[in-house]
C-alpha positions as CSV (number, residue, x, y, z in Angstrom):
1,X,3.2,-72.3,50.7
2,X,4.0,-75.5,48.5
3,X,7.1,-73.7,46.9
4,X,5.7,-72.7,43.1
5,X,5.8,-69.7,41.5
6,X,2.8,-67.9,40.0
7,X,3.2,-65.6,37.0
8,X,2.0,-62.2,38.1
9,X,-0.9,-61.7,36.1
10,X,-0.7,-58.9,33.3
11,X,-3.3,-56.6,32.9
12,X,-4.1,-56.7,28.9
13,X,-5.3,-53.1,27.3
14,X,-7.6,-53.3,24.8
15,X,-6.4,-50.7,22.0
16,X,-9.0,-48.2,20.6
17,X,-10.1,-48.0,17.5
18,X,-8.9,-45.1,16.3
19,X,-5.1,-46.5,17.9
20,X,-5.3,-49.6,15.3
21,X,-6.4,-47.5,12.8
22,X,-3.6,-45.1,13.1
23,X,-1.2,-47.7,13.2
24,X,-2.6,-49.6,10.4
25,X,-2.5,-45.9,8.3
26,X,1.2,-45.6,9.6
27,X,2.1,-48.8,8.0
28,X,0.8,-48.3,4.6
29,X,2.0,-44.8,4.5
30,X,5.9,-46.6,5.4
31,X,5.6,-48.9,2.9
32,X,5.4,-46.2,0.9
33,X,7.8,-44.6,1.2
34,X,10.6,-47.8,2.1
35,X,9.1,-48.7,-1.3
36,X,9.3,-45.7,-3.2
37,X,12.5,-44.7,-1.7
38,X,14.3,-48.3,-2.9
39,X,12.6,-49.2,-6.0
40,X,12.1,-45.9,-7.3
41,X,7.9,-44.3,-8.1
42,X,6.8,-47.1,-11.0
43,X,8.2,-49.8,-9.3
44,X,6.7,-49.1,-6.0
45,X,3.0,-51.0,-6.8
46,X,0.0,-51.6,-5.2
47,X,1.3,-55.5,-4.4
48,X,4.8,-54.2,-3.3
49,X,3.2,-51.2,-1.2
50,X,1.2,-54.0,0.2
51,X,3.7,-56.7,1.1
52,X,5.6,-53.9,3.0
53,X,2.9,-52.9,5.1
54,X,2.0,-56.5,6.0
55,X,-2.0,-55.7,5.0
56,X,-4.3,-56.3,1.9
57,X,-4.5,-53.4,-1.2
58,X,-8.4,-53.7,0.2
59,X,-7.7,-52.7,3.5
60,X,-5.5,-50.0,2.1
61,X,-8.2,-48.7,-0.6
62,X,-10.4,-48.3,2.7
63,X,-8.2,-46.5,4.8
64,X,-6.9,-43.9,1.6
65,X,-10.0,-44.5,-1.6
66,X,-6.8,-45.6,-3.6
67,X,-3.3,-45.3,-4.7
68,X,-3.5,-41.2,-5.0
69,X,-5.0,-41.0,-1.9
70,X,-2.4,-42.9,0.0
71,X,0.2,-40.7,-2.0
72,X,-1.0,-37.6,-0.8
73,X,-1.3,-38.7,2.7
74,X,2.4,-39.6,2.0
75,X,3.0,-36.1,0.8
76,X,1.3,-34.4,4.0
77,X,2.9,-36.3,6.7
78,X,6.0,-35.3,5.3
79,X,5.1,-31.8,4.9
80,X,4.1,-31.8,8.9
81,X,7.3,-33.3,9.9
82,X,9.4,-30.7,8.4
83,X,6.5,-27.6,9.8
84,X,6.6,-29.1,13.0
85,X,10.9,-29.8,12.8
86,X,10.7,-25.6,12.3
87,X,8.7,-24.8,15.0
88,X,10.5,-26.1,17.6
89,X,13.4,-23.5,16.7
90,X,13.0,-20.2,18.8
91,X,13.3,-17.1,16.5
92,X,12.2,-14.2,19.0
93,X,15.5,-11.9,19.6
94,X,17.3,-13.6,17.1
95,X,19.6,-11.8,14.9
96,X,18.6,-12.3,10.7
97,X,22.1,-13.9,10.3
98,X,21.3,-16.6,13.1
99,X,17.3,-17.2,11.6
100,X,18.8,-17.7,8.4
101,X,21.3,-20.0,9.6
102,X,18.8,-22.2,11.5
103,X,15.9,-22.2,9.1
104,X,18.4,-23.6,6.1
105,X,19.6,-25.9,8.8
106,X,16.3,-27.4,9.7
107,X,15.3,-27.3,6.4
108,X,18.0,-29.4,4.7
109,X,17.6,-31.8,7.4
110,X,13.8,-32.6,5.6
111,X,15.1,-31.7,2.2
112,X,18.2,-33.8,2.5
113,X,16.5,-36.9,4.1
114,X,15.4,-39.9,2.9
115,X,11.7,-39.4,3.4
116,X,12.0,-36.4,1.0
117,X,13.6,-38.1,-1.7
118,X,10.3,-40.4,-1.8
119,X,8.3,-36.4,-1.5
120,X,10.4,-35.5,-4.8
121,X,9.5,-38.5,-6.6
122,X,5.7,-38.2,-5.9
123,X,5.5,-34.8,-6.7
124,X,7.6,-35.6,-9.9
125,X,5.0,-38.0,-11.6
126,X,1.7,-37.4,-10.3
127,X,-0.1,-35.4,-12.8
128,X,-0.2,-31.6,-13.0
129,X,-3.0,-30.6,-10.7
130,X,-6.4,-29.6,-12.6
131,X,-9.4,-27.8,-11.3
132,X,-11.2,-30.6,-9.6
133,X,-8.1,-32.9,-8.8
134,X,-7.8,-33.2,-5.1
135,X,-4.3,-32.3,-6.0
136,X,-5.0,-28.3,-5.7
137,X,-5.9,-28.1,-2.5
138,X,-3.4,-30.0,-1.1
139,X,-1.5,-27.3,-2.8
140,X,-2.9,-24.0,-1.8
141,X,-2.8,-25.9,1.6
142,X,1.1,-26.8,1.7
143,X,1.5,-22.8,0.1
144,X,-0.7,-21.5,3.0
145,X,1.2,-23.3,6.0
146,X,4.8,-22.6,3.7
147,X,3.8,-18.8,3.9
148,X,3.0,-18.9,7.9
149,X,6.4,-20.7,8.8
150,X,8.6,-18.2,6.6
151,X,6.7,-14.9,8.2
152,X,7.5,-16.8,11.5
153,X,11.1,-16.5,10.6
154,X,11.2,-13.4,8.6
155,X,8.1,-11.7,8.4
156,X,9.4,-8.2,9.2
157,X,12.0,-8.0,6.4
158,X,9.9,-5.7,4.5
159,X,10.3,-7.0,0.8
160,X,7.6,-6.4,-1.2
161,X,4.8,-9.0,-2.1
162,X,6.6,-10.0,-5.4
163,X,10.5,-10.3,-3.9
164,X,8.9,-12.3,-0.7
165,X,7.3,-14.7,-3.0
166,X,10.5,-15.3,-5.3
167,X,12.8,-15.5,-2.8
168,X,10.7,-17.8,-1.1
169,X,10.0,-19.7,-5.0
170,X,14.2,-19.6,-4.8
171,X,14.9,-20.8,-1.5
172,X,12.4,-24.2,-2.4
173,X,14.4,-24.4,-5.5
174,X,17.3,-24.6,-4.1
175,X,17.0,-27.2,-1.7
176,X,15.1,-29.4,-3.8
177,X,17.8,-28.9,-6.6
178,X,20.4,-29.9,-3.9
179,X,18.4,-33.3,-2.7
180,X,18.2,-33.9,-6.3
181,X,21.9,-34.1,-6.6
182,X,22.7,-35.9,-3.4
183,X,20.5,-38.7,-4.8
184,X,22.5,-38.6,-8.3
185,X,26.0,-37.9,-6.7
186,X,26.0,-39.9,-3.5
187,X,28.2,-39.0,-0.4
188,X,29.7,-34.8,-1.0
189,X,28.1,-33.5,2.0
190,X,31.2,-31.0,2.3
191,X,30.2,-29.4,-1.3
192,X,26.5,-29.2,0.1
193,X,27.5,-27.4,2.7
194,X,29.3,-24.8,0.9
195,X,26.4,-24.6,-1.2
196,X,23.9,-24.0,1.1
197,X,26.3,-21.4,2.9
198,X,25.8,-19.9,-0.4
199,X,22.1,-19.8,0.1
200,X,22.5,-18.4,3.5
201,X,24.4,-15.6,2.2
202,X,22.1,-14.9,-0.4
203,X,19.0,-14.8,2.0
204,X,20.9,-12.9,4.5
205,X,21.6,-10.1,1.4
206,X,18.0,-10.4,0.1
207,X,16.0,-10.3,3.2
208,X,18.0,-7.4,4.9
209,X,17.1,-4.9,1.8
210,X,14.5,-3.5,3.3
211,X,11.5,-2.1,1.3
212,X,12.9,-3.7,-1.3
């Protein structure tokens, strides 16, 4: 041996294309919402989305058809994170008090985050949803999965169809109402959480009527 050192040699994997093209979708869909969620919904433009996500509006048209389409994709991830953030909690032989409880946990954890506030401001100022926007099934989509993950947690309460579907109505209210104020007030986590005691109380009440 003469003494040198060879560099082990490193064995290079090729990513597919669906890997690049995932990450290249990931991107834009961040730079959407870093954008959104710093400069506010008109500021956040085709040029500024595009900086962020280090690629060309082109290459973002082709991935998404354009701006609405990359704004929806925006809207479903975020939708998914907060299904999949509920259906990791365990509901079977748990008491209504201790559903409750978790479900308005888990949910202001998405409601309360910073991804949502970029949700909020999308679903703000995108146009009311007509009968051939792509807008309306996107929302009898979101409705669908909603529906599934609340009889998950309290499909056996027994309200009837009208009750279920305003309480559920409420409940959304709520916790969008609340985000909407953490963004205006800033730091008053300790009020929050009295309020949304107040929204566990009321669920608890509502749901345990039963028949009603």
């Amino acid at each position: 041996m003469d003494g040198r050192l060879e560099a082990p040699k490193i064995r290079r994997t090729r990513r597919s294309h669906a890997e690049r093209t995932a990450e290249t979708q990931a991107r834009i869909k961040r730079g959407v919402v870093e954008a959104i969620g710093e400069l506010g919904f008109h500021r956040a433009t085709a040029a500024e989305i595009s900086r962020r996500a280090g690629v060309s509006w082109g290459a973002a048209q082709h991935h998404f058809g354009d701006k609405e389409g990359i704004l929806i994709a925006v809207l479903v991830d975020s939708f998914n994170r907060f299904a999949e953030r509920l259906a990791r909690i365990p509901v079977e032989g748990a008491s209504l008090e201790e559903r409750v409880s978790s479900f308005v946990e888990a949910a202001w954890d998405h409601f309360g985050s910073p991804d949502y506030r970029c949700t909020f401001e999308i679903l703000l100022n995108m146009p009311s949803p007509d009968w051939n926007s792509r807008e309306l099934p996107l929302r009898d989509a979101t409705l669908a999965a909603w529906s599934g993950i609340w009889d998950r947690f309290f499909g056996e309460a027994g309200l009837s169809p009208r009750n279920e579907i305003a309480i559920q109505y409420y409940t959304i209210s709520v916790l969008s109402g609340l985000a909407a104020m953490k963004r205006f007030e800033g730091p008053g986590e300790e009020r929050r959480r009295v309020e949304l005691r107040f929204l566990e109380k009321t669920l608890v009440a509502e749901l345990g009527r039963e028949g009603s």
